[in-house]
VEXGU-772572 format. One record per residue: residue number from 1; residue in one letter; x, y, z of N, C-alpha, C in turn. Coordinates in nm, 2 decimals. Example, Ala and Ser with C-alpha at 12.3 -4.5 7.8 and 13.67 -1.06 7.14 Angstrom:
2
+-----+---------+--------+--------+--------+--------+---------+--------+--------+--------+--------+
: num : residuo :  neast : nnorth :    nup : caeast : canorth :   caup :  ceast : cnorth :    cup :
+-----+---------+--------+--------+--------+--------+---------+--------+--------+--------+--------+
:   1 :       A :   1.32 :  -0.57 :   0.78 :   1.23 :   -0.45 :   0.78 :   1.32 :  -0.33 :   0.78 :
:   2 :       S :   1.28 :  -0.22 :   0.71 :   1.37 :   -0.11 :   0.71 :   1.29 :   0.00 :   0.79 :
+-----+---------+--------+--------+--------+--------+---------+--------+--------+--------+--------+
END
This chain:
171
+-----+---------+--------+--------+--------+--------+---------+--------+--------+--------+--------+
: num : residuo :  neast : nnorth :    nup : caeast : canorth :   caup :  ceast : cnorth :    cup :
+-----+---------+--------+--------+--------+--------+---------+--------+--------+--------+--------+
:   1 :       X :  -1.06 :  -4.19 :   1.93 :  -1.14 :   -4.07 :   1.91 :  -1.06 :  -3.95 :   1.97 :
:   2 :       X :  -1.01 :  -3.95 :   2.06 :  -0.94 :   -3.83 :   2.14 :  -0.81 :  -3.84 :   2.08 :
:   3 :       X :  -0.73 :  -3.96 :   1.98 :  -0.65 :   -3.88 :   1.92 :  -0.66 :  -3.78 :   1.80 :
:   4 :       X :  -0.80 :  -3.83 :   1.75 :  -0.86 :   -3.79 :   1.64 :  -0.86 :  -3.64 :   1.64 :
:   5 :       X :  -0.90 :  -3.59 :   1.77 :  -0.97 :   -3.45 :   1.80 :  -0.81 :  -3.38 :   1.85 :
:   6 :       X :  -0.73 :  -3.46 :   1.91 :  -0.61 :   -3.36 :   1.94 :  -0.51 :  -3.36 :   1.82 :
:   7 :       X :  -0.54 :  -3.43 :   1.69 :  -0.46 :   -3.41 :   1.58 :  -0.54 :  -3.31 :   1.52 :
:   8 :       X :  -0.67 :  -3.27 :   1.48 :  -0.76 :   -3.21 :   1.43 :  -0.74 :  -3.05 :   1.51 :
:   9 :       X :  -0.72 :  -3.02 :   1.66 :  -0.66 :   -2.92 :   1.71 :  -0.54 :  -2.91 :   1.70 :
:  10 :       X :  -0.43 :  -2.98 :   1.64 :  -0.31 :   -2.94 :   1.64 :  -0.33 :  -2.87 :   1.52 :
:  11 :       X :  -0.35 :  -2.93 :   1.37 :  -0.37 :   -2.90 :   1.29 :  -0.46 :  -2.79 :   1.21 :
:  12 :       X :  -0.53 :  -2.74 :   1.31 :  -0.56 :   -2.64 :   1.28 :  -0.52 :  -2.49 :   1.24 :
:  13 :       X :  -0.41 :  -2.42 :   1.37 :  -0.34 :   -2.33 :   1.31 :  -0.27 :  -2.35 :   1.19 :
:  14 :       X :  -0.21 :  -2.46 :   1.14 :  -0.15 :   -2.46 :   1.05 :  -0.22 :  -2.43 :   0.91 :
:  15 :       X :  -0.35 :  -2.50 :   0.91 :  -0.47 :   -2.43 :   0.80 :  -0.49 :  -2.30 :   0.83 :
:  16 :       X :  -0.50 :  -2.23 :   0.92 :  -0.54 :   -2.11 :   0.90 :  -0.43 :  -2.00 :   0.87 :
:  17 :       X :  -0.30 :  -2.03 :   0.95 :  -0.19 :   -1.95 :   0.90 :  -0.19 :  -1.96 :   0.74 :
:  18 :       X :  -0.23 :  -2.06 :   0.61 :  -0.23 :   -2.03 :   0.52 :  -0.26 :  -1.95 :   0.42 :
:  19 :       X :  -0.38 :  -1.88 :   0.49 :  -0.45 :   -1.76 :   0.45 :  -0.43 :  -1.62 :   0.44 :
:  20 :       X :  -0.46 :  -1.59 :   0.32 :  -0.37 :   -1.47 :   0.27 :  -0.47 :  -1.34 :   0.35 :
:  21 :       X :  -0.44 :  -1.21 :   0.39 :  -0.56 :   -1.15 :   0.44 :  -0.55 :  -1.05 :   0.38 :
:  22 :       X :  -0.67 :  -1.02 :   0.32 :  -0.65 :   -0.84 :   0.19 :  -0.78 :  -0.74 :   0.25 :
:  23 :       X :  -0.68 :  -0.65 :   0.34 :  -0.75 :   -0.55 :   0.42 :  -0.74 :  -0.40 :   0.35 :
:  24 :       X :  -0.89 :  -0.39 :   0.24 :  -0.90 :   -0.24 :   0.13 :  -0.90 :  -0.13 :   0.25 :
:  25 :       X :  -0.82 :  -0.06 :   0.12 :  -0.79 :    0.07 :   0.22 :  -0.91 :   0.15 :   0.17 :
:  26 :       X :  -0.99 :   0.18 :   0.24 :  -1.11 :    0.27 :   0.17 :  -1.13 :   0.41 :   0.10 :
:  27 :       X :  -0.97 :   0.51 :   0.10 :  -0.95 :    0.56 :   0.02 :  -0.88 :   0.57 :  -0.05 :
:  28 :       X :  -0.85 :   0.58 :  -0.18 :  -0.69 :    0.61 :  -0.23 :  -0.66 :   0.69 :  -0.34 :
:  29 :       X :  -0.56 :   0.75 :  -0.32 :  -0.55 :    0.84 :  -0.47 :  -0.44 :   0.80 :  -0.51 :
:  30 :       X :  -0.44 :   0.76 :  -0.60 :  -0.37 :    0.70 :  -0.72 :  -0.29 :   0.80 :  -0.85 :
:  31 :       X :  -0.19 :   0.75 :  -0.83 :  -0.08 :    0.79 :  -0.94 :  -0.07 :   0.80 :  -1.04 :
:  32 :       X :  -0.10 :   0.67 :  -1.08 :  -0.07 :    0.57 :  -1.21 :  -0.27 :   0.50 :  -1.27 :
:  33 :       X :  -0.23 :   0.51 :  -1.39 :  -0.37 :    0.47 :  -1.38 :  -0.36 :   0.27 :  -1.39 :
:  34 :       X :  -0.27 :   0.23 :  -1.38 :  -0.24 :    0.04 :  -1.35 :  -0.20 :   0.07 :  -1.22 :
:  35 :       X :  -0.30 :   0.00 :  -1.17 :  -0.27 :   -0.04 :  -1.02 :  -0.28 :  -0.20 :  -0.96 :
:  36 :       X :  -0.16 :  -0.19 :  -0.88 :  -0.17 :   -0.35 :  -0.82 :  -0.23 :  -0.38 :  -0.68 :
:  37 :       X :  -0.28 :  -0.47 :  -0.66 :  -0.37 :   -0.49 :  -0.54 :  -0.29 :  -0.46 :  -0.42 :
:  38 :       X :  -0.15 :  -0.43 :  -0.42 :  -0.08 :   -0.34 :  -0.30 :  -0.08 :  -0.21 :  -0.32 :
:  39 :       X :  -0.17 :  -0.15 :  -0.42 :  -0.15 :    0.02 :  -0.39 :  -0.34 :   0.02 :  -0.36 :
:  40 :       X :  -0.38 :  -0.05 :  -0.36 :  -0.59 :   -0.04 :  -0.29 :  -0.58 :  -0.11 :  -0.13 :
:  41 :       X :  -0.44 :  -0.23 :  -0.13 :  -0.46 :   -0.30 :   0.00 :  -0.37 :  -0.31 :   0.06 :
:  42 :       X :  -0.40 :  -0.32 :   0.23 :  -0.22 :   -0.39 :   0.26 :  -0.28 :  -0.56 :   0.28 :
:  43 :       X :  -0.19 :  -0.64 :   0.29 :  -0.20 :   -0.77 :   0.22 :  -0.07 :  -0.83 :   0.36 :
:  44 :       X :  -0.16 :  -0.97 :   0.43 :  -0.08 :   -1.04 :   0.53 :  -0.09 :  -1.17 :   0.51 :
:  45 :       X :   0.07 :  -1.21 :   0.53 :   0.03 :   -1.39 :   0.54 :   0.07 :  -1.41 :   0.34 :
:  46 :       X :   0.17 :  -1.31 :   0.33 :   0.15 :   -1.36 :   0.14 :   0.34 :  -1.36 :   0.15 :
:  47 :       X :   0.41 :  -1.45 :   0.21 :   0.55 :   -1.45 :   0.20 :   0.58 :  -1.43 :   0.07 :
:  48 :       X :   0.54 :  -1.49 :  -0.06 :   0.59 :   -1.49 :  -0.20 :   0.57 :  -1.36 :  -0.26 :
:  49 :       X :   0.51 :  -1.30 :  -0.21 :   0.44 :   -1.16 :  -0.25 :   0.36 :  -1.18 :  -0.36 :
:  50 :       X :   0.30 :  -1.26 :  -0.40 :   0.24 :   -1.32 :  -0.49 :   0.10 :  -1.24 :  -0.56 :
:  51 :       X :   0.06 :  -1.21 :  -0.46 :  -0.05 :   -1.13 :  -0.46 :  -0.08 :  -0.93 :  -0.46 :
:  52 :       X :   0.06 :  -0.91 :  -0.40 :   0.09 :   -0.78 :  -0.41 :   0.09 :  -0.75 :  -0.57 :
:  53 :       X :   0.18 :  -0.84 :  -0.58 :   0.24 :   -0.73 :  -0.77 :   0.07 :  -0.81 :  -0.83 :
:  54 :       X :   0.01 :  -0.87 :  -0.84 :  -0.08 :   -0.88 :  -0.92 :  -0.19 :  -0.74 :  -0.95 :
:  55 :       X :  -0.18 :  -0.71 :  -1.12 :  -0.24 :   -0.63 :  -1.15 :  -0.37 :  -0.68 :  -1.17 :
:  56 :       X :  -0.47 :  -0.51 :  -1.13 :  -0.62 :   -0.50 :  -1.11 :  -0.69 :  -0.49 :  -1.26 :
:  57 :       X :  -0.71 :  -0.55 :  -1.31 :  -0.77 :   -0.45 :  -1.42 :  -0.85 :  -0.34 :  -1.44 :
:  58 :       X :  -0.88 :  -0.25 :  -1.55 :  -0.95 :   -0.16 :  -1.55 :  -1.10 :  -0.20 :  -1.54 :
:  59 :       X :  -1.15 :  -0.29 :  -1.57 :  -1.26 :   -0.27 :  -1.61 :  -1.37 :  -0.26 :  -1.42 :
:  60 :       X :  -1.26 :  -0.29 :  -1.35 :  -1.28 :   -0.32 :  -1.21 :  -1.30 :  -0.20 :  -1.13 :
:  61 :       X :  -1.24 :  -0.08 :  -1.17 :  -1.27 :    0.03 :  -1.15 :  -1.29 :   0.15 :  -1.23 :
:  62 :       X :  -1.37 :   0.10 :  -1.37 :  -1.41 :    0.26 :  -1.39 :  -1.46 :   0.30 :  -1.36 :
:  63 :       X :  -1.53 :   0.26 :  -1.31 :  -1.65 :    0.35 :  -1.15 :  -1.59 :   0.39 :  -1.04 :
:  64 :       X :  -1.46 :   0.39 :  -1.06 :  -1.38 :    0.45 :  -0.93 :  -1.36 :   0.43 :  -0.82 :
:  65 :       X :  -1.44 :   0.28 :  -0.82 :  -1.46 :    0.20 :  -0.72 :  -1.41 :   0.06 :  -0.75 :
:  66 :       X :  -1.33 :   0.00 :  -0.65 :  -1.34 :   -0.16 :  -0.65 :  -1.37 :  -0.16 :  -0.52 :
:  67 :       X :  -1.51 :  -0.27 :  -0.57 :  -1.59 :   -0.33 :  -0.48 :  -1.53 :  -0.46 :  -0.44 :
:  68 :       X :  -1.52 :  -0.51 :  -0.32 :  -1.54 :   -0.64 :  -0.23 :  -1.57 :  -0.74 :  -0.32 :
:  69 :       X :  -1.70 :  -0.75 :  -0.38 :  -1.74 :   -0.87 :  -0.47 :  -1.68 :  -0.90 :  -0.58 :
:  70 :       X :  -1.66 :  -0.75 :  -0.67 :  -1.61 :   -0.78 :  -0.81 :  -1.43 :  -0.83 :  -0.79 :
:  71 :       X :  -1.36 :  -0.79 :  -0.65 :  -1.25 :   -0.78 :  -0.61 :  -1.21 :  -0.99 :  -0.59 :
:  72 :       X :  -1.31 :  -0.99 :  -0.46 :  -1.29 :   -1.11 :  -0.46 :  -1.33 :  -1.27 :  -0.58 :
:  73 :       X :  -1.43 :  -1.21 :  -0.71 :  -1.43 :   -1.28 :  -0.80 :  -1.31 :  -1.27 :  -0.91 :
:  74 :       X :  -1.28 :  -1.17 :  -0.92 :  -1.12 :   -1.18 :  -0.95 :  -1.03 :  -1.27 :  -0.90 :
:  75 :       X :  -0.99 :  -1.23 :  -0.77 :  -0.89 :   -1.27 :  -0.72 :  -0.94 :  -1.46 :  -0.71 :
:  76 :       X :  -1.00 :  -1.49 :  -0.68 :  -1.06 :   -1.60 :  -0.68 :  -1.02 :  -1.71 :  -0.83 :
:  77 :       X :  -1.02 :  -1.65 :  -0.97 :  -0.99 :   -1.70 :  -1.02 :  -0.78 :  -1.65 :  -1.04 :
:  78 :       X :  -0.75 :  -1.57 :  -1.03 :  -0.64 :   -1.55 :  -1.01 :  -0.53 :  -1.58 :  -0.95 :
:  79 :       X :  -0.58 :  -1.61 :  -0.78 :  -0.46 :   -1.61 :  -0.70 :  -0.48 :  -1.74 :  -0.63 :
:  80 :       X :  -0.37 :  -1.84 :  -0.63 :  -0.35 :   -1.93 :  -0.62 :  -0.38 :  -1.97 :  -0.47 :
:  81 :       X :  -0.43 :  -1.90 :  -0.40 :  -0.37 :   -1.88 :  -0.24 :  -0.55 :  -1.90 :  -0.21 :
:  82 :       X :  -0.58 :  -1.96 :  -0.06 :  -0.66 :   -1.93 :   0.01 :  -0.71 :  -1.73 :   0.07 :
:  83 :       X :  -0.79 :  -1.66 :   0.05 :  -0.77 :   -1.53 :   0.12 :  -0.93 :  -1.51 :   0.13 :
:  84 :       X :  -0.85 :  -1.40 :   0.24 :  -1.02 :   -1.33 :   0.28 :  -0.98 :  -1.19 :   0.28 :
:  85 :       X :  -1.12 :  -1.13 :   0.23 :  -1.10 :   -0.98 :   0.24 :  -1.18 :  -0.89 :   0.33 :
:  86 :       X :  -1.09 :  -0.77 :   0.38 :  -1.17 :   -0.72 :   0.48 :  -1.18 :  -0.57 :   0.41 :
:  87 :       X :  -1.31 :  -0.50 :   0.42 :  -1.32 :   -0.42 :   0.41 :  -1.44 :  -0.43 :   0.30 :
:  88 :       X :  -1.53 :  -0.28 :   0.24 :  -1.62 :   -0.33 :   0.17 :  -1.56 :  -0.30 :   0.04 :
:  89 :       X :  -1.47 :  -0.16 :   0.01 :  -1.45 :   -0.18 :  -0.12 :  -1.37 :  -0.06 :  -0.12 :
:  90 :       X :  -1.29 :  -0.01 :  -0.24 :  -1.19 :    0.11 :  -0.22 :  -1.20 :   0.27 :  -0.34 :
:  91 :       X :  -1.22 :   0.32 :  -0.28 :  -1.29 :    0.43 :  -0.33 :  -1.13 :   0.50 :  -0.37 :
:  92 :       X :  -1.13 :   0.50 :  -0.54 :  -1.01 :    0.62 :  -0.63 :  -1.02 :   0.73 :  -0.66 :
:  93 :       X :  -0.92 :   0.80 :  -0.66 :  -0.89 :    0.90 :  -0.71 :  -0.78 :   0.94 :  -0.78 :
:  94 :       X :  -0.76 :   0.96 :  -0.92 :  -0.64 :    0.98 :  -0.95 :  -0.57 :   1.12 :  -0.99 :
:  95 :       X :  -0.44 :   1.14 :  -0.94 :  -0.42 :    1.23 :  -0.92 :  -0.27 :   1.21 :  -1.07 :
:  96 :       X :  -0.24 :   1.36 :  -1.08 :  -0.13 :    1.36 :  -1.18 :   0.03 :   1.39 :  -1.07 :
:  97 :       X :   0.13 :   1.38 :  -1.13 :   0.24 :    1.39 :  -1.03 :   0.25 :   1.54 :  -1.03 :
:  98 :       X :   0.23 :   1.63 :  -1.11 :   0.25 :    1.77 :  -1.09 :   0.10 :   1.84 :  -1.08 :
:  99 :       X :   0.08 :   1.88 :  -0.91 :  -0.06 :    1.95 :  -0.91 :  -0.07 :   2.04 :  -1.03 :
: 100 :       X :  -0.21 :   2.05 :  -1.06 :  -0.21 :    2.20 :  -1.16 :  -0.20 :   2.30 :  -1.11 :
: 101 :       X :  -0.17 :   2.34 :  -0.93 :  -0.17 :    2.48 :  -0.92 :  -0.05 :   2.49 :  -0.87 :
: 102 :       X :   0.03 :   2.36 :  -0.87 :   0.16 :    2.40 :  -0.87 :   0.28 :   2.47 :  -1.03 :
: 103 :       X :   0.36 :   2.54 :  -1.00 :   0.40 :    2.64 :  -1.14 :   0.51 :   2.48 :  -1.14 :
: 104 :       X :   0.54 :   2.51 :  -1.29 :   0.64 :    2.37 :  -1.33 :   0.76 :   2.45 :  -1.32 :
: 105 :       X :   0.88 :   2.39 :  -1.22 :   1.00 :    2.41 :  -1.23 :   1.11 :   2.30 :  -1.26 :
: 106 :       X :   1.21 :   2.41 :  -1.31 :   1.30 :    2.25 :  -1.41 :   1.40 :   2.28 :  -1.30 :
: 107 :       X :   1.44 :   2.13 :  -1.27 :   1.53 :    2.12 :  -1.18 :   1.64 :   2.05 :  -1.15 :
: 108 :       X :   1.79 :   2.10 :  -1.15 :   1.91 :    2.09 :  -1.17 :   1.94 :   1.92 :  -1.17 :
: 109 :       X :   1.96 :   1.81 :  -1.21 :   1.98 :    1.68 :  -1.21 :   2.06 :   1.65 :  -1.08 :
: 110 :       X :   1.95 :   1.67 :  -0.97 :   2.02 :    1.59 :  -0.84 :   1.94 :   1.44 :  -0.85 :
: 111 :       X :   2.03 :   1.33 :  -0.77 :   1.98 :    1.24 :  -0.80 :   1.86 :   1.22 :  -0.66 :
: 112 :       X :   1.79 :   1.11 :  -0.68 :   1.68 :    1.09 :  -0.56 :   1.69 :   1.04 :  -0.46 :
: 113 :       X :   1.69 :   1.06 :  -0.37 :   1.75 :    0.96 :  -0.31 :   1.61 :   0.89 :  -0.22 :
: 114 :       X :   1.50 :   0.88 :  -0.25 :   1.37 :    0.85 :  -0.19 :   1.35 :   0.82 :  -0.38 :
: 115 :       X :   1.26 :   0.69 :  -0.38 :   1.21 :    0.62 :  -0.52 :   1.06 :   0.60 :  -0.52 :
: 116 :       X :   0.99 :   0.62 :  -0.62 :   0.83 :    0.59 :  -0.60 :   0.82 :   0.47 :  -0.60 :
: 117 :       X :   0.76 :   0.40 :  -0.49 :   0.70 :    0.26 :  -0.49 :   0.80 :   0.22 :  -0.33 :
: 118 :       X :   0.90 :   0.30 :  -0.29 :   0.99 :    0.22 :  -0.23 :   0.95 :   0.28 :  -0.10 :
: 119 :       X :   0.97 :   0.16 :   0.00 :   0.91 :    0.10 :   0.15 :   1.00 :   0.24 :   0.22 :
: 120 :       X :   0.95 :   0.35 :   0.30 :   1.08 :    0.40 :   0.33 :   1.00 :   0.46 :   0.51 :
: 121 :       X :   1.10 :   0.50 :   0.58 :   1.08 :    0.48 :   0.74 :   1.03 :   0.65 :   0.74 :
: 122 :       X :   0.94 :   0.67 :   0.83 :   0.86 :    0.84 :   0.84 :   0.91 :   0.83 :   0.95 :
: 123 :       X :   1.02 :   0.96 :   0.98 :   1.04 :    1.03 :   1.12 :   0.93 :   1.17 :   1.15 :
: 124 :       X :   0.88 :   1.11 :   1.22 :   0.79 :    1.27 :   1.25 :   0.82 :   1.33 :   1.39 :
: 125 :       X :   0.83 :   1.46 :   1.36 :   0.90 :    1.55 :   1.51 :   0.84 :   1.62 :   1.51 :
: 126 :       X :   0.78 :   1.66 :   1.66 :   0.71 :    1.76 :   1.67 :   0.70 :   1.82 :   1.85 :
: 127 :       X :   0.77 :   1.93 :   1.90 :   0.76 :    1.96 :   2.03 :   0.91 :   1.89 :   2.08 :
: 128 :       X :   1.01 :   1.81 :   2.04 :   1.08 :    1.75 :   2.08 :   1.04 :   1.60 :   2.10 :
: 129 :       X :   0.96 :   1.54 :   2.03 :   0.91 :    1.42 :   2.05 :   0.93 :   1.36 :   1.91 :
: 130 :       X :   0.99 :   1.25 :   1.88 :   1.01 :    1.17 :   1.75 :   0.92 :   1.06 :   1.74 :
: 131 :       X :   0.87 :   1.05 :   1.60 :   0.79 :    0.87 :   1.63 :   0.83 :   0.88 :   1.49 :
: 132 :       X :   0.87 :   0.67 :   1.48 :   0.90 :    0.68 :   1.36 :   0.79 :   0.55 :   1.35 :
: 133 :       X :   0.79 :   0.53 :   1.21 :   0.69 :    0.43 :   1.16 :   0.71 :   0.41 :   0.98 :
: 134 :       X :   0.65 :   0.32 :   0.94 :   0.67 :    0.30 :   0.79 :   0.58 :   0.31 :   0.70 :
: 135 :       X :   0.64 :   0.35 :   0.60 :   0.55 :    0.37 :   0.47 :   0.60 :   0.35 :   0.33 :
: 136 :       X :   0.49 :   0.40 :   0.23 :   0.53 :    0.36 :   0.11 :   0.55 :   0.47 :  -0.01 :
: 137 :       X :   0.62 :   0.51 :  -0.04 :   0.65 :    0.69 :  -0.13 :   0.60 :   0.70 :  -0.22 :
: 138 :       X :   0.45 :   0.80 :  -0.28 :   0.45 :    0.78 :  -0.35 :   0.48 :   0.87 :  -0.47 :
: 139 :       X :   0.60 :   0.91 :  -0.44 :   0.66 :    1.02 :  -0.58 :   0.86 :   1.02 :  -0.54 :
: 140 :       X :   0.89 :   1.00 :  -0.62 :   1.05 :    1.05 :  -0.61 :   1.09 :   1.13 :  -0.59 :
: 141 :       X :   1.19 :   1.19 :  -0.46 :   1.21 :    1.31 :  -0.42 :   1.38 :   1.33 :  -0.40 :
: 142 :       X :   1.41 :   1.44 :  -0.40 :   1.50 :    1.46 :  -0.35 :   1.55 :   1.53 :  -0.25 :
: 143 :       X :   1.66 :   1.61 :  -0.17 :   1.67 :    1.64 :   0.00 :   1.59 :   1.77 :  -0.01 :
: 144 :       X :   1.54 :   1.82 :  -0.18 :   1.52 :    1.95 :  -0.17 :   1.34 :   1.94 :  -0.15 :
: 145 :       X :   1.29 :   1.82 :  -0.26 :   1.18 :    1.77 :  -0.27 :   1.07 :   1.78 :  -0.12 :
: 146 :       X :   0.95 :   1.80 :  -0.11 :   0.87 :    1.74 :  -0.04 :   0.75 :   1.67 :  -0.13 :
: 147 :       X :   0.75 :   1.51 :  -0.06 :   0.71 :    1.42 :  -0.12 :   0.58 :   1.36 :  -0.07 :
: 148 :       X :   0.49 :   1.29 :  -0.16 :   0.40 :    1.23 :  -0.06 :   0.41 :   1.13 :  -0.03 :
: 149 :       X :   0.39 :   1.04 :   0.13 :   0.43 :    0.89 :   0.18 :   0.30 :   0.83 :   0.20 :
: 150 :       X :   0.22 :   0.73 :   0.21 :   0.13 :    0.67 :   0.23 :   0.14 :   0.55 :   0.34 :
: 151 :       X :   0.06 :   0.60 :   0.44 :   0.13 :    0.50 :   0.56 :   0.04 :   0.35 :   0.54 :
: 152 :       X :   0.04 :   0.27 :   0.61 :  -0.01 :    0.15 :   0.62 :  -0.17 :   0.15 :   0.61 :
: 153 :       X :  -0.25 :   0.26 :   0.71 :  -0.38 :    0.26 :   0.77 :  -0.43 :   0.33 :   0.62 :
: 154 :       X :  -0.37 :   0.39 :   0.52 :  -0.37 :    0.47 :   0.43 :  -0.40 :   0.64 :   0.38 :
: 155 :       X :  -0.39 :   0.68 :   0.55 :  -0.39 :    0.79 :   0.54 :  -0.20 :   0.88 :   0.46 :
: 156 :       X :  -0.23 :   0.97 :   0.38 :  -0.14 :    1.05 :   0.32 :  -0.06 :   1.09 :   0.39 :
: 157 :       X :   0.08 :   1.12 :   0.43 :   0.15 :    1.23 :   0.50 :   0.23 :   1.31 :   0.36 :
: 158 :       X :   0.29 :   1.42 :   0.39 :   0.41 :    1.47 :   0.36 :   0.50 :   1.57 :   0.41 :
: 159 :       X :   0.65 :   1.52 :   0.34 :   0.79 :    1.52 :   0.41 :   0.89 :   1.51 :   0.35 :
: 160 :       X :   0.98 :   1.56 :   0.36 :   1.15 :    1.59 :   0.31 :   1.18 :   1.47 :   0.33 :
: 161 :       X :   1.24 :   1.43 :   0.22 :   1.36 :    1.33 :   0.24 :   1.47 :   1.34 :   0.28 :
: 162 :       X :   1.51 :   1.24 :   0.41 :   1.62 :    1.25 :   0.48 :   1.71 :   1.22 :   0.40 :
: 163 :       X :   1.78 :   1.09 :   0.37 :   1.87 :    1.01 :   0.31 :   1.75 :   0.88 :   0.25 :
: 164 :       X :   1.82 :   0.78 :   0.23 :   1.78 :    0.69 :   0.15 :   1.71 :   0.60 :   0.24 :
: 165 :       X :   1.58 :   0.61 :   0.17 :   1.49 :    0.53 :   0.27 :   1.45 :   0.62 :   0.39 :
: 166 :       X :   1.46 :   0.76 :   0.39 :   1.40 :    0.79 :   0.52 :   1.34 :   0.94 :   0.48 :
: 167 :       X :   1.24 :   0.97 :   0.53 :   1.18 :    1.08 :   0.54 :   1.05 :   1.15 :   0.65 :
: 168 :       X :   1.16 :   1.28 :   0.68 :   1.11 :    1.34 :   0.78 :   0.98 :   1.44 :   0.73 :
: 169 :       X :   0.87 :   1.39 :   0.85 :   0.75 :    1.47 :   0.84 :   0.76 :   1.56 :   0.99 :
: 170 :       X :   0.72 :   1.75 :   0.98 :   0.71 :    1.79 :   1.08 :   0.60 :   1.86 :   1.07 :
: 171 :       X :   0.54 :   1.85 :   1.19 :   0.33 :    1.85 :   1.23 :   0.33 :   1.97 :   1.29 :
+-----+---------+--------+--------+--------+--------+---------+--------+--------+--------+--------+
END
């Protein structure tokens, strides 16, 4: 019997590390009108990334909302993986890449060196104090560009692109 219960507690973390964890970010404004469950969530415990690229369908948010229930009956038949979701549900907004009260300017073929979709590092300076941390871009920029980054917790920043993969925000 006591080896029963000390195999049953060994084996335990190992069941639970299996689970995938999908934490909605409660706001988001959106780019693109196809969205994959890594631009509404950040997503742990999914090594294959399996679950990131999987596309949401529309019919999930034309209320501008995906909800918790309709999210996890989806994913449920979808994703191959044990998961749990945290949060209640993720409120859209979609936005176009050129504000309308921005004037349209055409601009000389520099290349980008910051990509939309790409993981890139935020230096923020302010007073003589640096913090860096990571995010995710969501527009292509260049050293001249200021770009928008979306950090983890899913609040918005924006900031110049350093070089590749980095962009500096100053507060």
């Amino acid at each position: 019997m006591f080896r029963f219960f000390l195999s049953l507690i060994l084996m335990l973390p190992l069941s639970a590390s299996a689970r995938v964890c999908i934490y909605l970010i409660p706001e988001v404004e959106a780019y693109n009108r196809s969205l994959t469950l890594s631009d509404i969530a950040s997503i742990e415990g999914d090594p294959a990334g399996q679950a990131g690229v999987l596309k949401i369908p529309q019919s999930l948010y034309k209320d501008f909302i995906v909800d918790r229930s309709e999210l996890n009956d989806y994913l449920s038949m979808s994703l191959n993986q044990t998961f749990t979701i945290f949060g209640n549900g993720a409120k859209l907004s979609f936005k176009s890449n050129i504000p309308d009260e921005s004037p349209v300017v055409i601009k000389d073929d520099k290349p980008f060196i910051v990509k939309k979709g790409e993981n890139v590092d935020l230096v923020i300076r302010k007073k003589g104090i640096s913090i860096e941390m990571s995010g995710k871009s969501l527009q292509n920029g260049t050293e001249d560009d200021e770009i928008s980054v979306r950090l983890k917790n899913g609040k918005i920043l924006k900031g110049k692109p350093l070089g590749a993969g980095r962009v500096a925000v100053h507060l």
